[in-house]
C-alpha positions in Angstrom: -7.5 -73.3 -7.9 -5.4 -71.3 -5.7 -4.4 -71.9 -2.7 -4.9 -70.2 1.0 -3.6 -70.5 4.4 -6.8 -70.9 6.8 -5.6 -72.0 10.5 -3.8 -73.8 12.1 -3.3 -77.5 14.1 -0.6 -79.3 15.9 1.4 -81.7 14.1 0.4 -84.1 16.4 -3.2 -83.5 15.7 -3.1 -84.6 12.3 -2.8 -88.4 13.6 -5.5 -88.2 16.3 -8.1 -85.5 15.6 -7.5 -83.9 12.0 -5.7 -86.9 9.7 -6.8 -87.7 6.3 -10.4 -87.7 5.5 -11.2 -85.8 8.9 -12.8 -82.4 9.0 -11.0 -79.2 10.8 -14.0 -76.9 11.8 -12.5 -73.6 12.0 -14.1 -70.3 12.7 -15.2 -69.2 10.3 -15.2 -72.5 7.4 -14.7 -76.0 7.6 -12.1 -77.9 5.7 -10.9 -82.1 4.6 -7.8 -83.3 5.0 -6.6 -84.8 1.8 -5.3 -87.9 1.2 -1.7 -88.6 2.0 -0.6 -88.6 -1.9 -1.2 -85.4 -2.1 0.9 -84.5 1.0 4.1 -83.2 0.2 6.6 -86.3 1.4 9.8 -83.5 1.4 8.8 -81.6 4.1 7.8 -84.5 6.1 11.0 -86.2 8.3 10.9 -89.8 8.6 11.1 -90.9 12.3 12.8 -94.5 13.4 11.4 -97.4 14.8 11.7 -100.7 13.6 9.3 -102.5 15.9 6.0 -99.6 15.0 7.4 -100.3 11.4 7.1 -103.7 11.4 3.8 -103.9 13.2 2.7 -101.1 10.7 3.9 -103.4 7.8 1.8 -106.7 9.2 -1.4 -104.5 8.8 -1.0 -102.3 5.6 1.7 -104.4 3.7 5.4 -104.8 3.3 5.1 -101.9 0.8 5.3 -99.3 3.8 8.7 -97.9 3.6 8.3 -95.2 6.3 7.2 -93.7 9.0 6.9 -90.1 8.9 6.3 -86.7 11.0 3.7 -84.8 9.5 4.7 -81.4 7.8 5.4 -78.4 10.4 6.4 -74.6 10.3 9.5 -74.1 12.2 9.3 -69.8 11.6 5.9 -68.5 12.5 7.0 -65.3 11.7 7.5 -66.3 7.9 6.1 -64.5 5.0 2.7 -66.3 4.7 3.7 -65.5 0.3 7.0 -67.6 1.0 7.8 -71.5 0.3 8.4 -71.8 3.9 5.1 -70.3 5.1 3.4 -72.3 2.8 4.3 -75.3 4.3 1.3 -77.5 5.9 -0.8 -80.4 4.4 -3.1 -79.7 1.7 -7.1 -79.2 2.6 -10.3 -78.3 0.5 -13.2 -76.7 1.9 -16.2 -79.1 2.8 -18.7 -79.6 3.2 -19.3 -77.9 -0.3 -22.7 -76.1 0.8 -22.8 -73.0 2.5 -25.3 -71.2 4.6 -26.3 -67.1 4.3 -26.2 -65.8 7.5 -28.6 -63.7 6.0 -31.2 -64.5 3.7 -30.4 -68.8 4.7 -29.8 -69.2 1.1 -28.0 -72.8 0.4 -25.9 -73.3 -2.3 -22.7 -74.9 -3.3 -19.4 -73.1 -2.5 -18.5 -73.4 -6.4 -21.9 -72.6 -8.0 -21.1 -68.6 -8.7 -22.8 -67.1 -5.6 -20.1 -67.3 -3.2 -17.0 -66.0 -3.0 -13.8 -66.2 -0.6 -12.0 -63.6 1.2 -8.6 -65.2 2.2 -6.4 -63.2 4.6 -3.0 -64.4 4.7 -1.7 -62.9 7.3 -4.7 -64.1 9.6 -5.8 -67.4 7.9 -8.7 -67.9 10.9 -10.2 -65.1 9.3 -10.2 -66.8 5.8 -14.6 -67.0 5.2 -16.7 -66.7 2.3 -19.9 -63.9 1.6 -22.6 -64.1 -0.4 -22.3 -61.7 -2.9 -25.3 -60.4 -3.9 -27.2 -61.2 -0.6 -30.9 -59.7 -0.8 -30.5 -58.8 2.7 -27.2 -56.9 2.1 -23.7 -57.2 0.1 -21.2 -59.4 1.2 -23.1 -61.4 4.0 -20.8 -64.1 5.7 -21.5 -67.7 4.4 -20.8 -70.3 6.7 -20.9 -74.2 5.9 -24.3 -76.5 6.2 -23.9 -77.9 9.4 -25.1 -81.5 7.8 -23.8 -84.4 6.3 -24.0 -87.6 5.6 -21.4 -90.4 6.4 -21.6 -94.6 6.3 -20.2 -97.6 8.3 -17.7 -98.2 5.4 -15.9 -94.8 6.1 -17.5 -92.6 3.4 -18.8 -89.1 3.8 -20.8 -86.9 1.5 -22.8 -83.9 1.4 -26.2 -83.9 2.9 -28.4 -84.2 0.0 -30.6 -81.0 0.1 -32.4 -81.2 -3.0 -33.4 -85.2 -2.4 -34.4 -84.3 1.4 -36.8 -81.2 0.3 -38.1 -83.1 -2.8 -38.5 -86.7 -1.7 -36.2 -88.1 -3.8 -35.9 -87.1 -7.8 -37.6 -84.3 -8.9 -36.9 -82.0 -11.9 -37.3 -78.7 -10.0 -34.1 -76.9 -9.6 -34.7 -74.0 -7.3 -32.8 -72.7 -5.0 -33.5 -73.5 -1.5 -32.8 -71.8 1.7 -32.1 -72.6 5.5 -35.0 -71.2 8.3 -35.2 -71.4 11.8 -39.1 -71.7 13.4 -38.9 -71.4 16.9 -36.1 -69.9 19.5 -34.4 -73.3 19.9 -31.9 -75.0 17.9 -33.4 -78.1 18.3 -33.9 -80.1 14.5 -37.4 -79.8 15.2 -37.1 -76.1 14.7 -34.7 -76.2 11.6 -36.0 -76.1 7.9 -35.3 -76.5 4.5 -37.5 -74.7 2.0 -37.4 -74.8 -1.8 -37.7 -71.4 -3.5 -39.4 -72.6 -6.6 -41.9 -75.2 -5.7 -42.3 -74.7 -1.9 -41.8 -77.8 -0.3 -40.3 -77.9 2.7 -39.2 -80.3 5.4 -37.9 -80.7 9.0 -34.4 -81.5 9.4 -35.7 -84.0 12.1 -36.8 -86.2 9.9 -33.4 -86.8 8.6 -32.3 -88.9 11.7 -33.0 -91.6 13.5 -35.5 -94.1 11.9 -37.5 -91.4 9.7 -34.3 -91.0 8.0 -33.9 -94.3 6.4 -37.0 -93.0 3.9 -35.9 -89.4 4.0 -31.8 -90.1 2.6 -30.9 -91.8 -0.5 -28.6 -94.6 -0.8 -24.8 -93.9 0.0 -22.7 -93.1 -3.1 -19.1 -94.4 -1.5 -17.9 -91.2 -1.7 -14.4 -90.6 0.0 -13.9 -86.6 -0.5 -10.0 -86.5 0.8 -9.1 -88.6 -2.1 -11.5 -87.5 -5.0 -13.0 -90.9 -5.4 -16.5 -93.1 -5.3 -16.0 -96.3 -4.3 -17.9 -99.0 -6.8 -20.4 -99.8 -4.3 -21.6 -99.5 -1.1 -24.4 -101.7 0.4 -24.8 -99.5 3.9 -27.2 -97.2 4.8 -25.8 -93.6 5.2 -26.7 -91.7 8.3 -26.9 -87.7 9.1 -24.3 -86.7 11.3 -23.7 -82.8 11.9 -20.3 -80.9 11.4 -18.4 -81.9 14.2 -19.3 -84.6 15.6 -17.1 -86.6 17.0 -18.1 -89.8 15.0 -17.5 -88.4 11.7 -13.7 -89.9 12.0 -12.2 -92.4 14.7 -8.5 -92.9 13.9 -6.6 -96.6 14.0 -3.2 -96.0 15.6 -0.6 -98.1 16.7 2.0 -97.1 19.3 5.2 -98.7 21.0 7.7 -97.2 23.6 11.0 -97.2 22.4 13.0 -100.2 23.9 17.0 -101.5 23.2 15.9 -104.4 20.5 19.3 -105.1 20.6 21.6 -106.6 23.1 24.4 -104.0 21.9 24.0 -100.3 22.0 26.0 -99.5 18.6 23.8 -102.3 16.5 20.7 -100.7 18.4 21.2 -97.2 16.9 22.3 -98.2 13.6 18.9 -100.1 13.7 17.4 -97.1 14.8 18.9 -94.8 11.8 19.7 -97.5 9.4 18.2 -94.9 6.6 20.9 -93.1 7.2 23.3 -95.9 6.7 21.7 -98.8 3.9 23.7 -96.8 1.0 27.1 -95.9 3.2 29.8 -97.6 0.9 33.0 -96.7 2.9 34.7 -95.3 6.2 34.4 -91.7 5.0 30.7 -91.4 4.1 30.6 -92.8 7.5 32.6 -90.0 8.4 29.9 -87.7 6.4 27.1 -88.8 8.1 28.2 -89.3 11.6 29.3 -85.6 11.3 25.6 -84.5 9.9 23.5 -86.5 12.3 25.5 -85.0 14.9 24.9 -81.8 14.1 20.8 -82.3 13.8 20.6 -84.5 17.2 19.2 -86.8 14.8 20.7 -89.8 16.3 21.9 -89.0 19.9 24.5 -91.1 21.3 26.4 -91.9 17.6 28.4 -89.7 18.4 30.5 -91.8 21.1 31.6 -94.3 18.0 34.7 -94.0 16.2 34.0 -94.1 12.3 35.5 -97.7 12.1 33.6 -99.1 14.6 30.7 -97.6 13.3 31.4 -99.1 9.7 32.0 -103.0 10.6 28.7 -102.5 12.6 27.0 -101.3 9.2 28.8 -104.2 6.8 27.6 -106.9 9.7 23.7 -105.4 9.5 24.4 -106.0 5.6 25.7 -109.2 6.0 23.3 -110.6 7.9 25.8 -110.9 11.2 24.0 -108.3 13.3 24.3 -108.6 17.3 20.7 -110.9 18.4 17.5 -108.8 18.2 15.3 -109.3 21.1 11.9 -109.3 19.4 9.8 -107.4 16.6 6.9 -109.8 16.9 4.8 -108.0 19.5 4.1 -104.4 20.6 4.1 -105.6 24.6 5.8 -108.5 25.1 9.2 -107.2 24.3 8.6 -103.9 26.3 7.5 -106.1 29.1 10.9 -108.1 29.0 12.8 -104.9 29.2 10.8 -103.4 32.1 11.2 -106.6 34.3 14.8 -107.4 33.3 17.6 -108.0 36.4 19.6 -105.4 34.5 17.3 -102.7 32.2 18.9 -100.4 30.2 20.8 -97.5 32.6 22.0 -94.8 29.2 20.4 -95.8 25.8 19.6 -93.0 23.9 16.0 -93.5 24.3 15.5 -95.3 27.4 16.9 -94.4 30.7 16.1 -96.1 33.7 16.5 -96.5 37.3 15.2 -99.2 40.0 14.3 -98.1 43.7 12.9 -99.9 46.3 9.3 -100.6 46.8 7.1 -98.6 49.1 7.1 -100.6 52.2 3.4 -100.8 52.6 3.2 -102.5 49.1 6.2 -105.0 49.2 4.2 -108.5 49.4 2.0 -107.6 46.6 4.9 -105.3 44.6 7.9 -106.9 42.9 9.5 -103.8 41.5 9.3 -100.4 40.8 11.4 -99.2 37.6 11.5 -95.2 36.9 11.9 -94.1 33.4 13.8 -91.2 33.4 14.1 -90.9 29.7 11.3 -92.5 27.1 9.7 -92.2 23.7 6.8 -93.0 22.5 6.1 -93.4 18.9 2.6 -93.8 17.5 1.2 -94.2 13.9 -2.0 -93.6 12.8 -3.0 -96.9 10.1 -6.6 -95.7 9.1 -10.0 -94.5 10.3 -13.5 -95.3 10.3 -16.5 -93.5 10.5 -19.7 -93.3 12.5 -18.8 -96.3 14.9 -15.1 -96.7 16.9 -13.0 -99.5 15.9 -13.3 -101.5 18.5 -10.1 -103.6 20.3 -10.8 -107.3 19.4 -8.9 -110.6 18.8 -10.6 -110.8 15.5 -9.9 -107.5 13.2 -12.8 -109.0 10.6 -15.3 -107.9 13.6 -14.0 -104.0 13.1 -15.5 -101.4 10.9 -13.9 -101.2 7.4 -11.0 -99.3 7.7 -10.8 -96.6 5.0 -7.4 -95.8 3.6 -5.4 -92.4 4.2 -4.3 -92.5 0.2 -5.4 -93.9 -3.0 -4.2 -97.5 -3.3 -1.6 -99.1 -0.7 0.5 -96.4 1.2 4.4 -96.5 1.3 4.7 -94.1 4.1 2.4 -93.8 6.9 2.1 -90.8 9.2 3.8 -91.0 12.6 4.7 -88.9 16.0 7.4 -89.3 18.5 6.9 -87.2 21.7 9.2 -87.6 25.1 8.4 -88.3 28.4 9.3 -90.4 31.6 7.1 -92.6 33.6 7.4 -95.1 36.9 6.8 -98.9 35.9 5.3 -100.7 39.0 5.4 -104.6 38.5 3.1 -106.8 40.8 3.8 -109.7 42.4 2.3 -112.5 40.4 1.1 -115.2 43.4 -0.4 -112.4 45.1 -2.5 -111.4 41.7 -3.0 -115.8 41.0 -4.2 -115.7 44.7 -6.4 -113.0 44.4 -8.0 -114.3 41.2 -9.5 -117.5 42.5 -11.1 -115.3 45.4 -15.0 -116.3 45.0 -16.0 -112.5 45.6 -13.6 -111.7 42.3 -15.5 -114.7 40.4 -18.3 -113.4 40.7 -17.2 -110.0 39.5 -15.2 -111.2 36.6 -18.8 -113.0 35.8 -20.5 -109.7 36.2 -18.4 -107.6 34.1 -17.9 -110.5 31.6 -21.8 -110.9 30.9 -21.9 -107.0 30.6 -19.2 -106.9 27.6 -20.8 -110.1 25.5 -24.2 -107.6 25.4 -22.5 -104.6 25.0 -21.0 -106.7 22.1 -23.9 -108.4 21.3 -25.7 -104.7 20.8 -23.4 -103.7 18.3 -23.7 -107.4 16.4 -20.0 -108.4 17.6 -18.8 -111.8 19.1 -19.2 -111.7 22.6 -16.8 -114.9 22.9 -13.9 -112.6 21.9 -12.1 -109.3 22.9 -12.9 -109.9 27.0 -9.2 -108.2 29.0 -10.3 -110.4 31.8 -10.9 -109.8 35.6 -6.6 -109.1 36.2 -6.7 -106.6 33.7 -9.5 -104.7 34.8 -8.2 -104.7 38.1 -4.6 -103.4 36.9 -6.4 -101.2 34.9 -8.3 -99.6 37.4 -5.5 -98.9 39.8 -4.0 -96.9 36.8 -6.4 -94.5 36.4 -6.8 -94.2 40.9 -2.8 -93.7 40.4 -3.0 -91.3 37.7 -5.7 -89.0 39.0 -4.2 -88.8 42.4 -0.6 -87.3 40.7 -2.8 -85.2 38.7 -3.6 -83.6 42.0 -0.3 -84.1 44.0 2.0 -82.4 41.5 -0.1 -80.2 38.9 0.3 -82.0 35.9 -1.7 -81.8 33.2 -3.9 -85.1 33.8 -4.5 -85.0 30.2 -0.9 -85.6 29.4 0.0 -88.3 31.6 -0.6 -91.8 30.2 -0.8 -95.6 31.0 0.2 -98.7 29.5 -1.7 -101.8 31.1 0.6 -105.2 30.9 -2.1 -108.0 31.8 -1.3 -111.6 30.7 -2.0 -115.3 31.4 -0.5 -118.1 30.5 3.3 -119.1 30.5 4.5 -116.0 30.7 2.2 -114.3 32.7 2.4 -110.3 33.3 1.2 -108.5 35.8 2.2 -104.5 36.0 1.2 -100.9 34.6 3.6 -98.0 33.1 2.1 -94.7 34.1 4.1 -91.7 32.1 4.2 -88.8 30.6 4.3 -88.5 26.6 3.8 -85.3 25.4 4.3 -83.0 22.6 5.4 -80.1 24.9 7.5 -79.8 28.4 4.9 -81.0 30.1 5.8 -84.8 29.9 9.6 -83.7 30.3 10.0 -81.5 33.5 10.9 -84.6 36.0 8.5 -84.6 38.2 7.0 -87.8 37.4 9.9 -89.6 38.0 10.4 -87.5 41.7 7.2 -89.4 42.9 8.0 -92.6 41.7 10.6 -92.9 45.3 9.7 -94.9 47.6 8.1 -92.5 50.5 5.9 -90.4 47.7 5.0 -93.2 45.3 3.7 -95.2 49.0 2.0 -92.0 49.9 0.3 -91.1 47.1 -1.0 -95.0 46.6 -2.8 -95.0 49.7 -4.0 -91.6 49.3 -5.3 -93.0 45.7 -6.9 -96.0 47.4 -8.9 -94.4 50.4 -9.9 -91.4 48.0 -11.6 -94.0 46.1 -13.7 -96.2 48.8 -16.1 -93.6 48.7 -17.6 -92.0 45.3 -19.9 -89.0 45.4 -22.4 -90.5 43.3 -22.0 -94.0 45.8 -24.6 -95.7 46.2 -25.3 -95.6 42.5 -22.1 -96.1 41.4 -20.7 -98.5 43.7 -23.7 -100.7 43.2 -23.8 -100.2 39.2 -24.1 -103.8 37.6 -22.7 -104.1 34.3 -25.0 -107.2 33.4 -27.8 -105.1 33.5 -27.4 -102.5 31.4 -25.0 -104.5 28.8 -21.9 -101.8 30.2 -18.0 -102.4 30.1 -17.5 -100.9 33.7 -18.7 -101.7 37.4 -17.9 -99.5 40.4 -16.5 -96.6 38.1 -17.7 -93.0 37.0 -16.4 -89.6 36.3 -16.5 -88.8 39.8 -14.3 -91.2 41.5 -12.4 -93.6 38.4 -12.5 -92.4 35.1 -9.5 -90.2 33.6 -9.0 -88.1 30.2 -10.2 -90.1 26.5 -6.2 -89.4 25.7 -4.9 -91.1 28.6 -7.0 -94.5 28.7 -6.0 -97.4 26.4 -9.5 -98.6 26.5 -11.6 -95.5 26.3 -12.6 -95.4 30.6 -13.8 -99.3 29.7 -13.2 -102.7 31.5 -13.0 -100.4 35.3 -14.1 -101.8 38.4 -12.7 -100.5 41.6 -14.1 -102.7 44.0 -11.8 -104.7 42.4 -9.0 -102.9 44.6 -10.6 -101.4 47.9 -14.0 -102.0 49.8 -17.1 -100.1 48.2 -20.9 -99.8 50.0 -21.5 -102.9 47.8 -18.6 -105.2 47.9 -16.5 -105.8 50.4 -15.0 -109.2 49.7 -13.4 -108.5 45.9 -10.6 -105.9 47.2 -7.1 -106.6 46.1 -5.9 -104.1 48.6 -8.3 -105.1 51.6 -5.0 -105.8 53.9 -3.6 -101.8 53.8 -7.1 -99.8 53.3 -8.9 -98.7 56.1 -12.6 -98.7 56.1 -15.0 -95.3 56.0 -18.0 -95.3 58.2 -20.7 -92.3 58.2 -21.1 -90.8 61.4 -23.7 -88.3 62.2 -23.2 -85.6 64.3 -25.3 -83.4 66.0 -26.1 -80.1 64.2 -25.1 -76.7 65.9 -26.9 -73.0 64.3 -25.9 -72.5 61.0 -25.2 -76.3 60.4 -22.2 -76.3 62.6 -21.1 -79.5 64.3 -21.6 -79.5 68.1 -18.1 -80.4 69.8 
């Protein structure tokens, strides 16, 4: 078959809308992402980081050998006919039916009555006609908008000729697509055979009618040309598009010195480069290379010699002491509260400046990150339900693999940003906790996740963040909408990281940055508010903004018990932020947690340096003005 251009995504989109086994929907066709053996691993650089490797490894297998950015075109201006303008990742048009615009005829894209018209020079307009439409030559075909996908992470086409038929049937018409009324509602969509005339509402292929309208799933993973043995679940119609056709598994970490010396950290970092260096003059070689592609910043300051002994003692086993691999936070968390963080590593620069002096009994520290990376790896996916964050990975959906068999490279992004780490003081947060008011909250909220849980035929003893969390939590999201509006960033591309822990080594603090693909996380201004006058200022304007929502009384008063929720006092209008920027998907909020709401008044871990709102109403002048 040959092959086409037909759009285009971000690199970084192929790990968190678009990876294997997802479906672009483009203009005018829609298209799978294969599997990753069919990527080509050449034009895909490997990215360093030891600790997302090793975390990688604990999931997938010690068989992962890499992490790896996924292909991109450097010239847009190449010849589309070249090898460089052919560079991507490999897709195949599904689903495999297509609709006449026409004459609604439905057929497979393969069966003779379709044909492409690729236009490589503008792959969004790449579409296929129907030949010989009745209606006309050359009508545009567009793909059946239905499909059917499974728990276990399989996806097929809809099955048109077992929907229409009932099941088996020997009549092999051809069918076609009709619309009976003005909406697009399923109750006004059809499917009628040609030959025999049945015909059926695509209605009754959801919801409880379409457990006896949809045949039994057939394991079918279309990315990787495969049917899985068996599958016991039942199969469910989902339309083109939806969002819970694919929910990707990631992993992320911030890149943190793992080492207590900055040479051994970056031949850590690039030790790819130097596992086969047998001598001072390939060192020589490949200093002088990685130099010249800012591969490896800061290698550069290290004589060739120095650089060698550090290489035989990695090999040898004599390396300087590594801090931790073990755990994604913990060791980030170690770094951020250190007496002395890392001032010039390559990867991490950072700063300390004094707390805001509002904020100094409840605030330990405020760290600003002037330089950062982030590097995430997407592990798997699953289908019609989210993987949901719990203690006990059994309780998840399968998670279906990018490739056939067990991957040896996974794919991975690194984007750059800076961010301002505020860590709180940990009495004042023990203190807080044993308030009866936040009791009875943590209760609240508590009871609300074991029935969400309990909904979805989960634990509910397991996967609880707790009431310190929430509360940390929430005060991310106040912080990050309120320098969304201060300083015109993109809200979408400014992040948190929630560091929540009991026990014997207790945390308590939140990393709010920017991590993005473009300049947007890079430009500075972050870091500028982090000082002590702005970062004060724009914390109390955060906490007084939110003592009042616009939909209050409903949503300071919203009980989470009741209607088996994972948030309290929180909405669109007044807590929650962008999908990309929440660790927890807007769950586990609550901010009466931090300042007085209509409802609760006793719960507020800020009560001493909020001031309270009171309605006062004034006496109308004409044309609703206010009398003075």
């Amino acid at each position: 078959m040959s092959t086409y251009p037909v759009g285009q995504v971000r690199p970084s989109q192929l790990l968190w809308t678009y990876g294997p086994g997802a479906l672009i929907d483009l203009p005018n066709l829609s298209v799978i992402t294969m599997g990753l053996d069919r990527w080509d691993i050449d034009r895909c650089p490997s990215v360093e980081e030891a600790r997302l490797l090793a975390a990688v490894r604990r999931v997938l297998g010690p068989q992962v050998t890499h992490l790896r950015i996924p292909p991109f075109l450097n010239d847009d201006g190449a010849s589309p006919f070249s090898a460089e303008g052919k560079v991507g990742v490999p897709v195949r048009p599904f689903p495999r039916w297509l609709r006449c615009v026409r004459c609604g005829l439905l057929a497979e894209y393969d069966s003779g009555l379709f044909s492409i018209k690729a236009n490589p020079y503008r792959p969004e307009l790449t579409h296929f006609v129907h030949t010989n439409c009745i209606k006309g030559a050359n009508a545009d075909a567009v793909p059946a908008r239905f499909l059917l996908a499974c728990r276990n992470g399989h996806l097929d086409d809809f099955p048109w000729h077992w929907f229409v038929h009932g099941g088996q049937s020997d009549c092999k018409g051809t069918l076609r697509f009709f619309e009976s009324g003005a909406s697009l509602q399923t109750e006004n969509l059809w499917v009628k055979c040609d030959a025999c005339g049945a015909s059926k509402q695509l209605a009754k292929a959801f919801g409880k009618s379409g457990r006896d309208n949809l045949p039994a799933c057939r394991g079918r993973h279309p990315h990787l040309d495969k049917f899985d043995s068996e599958c016991n679940e039942q199969p469910r119609a989902v339309l083109l598009g939806a969002t819970n056709s694919w929910f990707p598994i990631t992993l992320s970490v911030l890149a943190i010195p793992l080492e207590k010396n900055q040479l051994s950290q970056l031949i850590l970092d690039g030790w790819d480069y130097f596992a086969d260096a047998d001598s001072v003059d390939e060192i020589k070689i490949i200093v002088k290379t990685l130099t010249k592609t800012s591969s490896l910043p800061g290698i550069d300051k290290y004589q060739a010699d120095e650089i060698w002994l550090a290489v035989q003692n990695r090999k040898d086993g004599n390396a300087a002491e590594v801090i931790s691999e073990g755990d994604l936070k913990g060791p980030e968390w170690d770094v951020l509260i250190s007496p002395n963080p890392p001032t010039d590593w390559p990867h991490f620069l950072s700063s300390k400046v004094a707390r805001p002096d509002t904020y100094k009994d409840i605030m330990d520290s405020v760290l600003l990150l002037e330089r950062l990376r982030e590097v995430n790896a997407l592990i798997g996916y699953t289908r019609v339900e989210a993987p949901e964050e719990s203690a006990d990975e059994d309780e998840r959906p399968p998670m279906a693999s990018l490739c056939k068999g067990k991957p040896s490279w996974i794919p991975a992004s690194e984007v750059h940003g800076e961010g301002i780490f505020i860590r709180f003081n940990e009495k004042a947060i023990s203190d807080w906790e044993k308030l009866e008011a936040v009791k009875r909250r943590d209760q609240k909220i508590e009871q609300g996740h074991r029935g969400w849980r309990n909904a979805r035929g989960l634990d509910p003893e397991v996967g609880y963040p707790g009431i310190r969390y929430t509360m940390l939590h929430t005060f991310a999201h106040l912080l990050i909408r309120e320098l969304a509006l201060e300083c015109g960033y993109n809200a979408a591309s400014i992040r948190e990281r929630i560091y929540a822990g009991t026990g014997e080594s207790p945390m308590a603090g939140i990393l709010i940055y920017t991590a993005s693909a473009d300049s947007d996380g890079t430009l500075g201004g972050l870091v500028d508010l982090g000082k002590p006058d702005n970062l004060g200022r724009l914390i109390d304007q955060a906490l007084n903004r939110s003592q009042v929502c616009s939909s209050d009384p409903l949503c300071s008063e919203h009980n989470p018990s009741e209607d088996r929720s994972l948030h309290a006092a929180a909405c669109h209008a007044c807590t929650f932020v962008a999908e990309t920027s929440c660790e927890r998907g807007n769950r586990y909020l609550d901010r009466a947690l931090l300042v007085k709401t209509f409802e609760c008044k006793d719960a507020a871990f800020f009560r001493k340096v909020t001031r309270d709102y009171y309605c006062v109403a004034e006496e109308r002048g004409p044309y609703g003005s206010a009398k003075r």
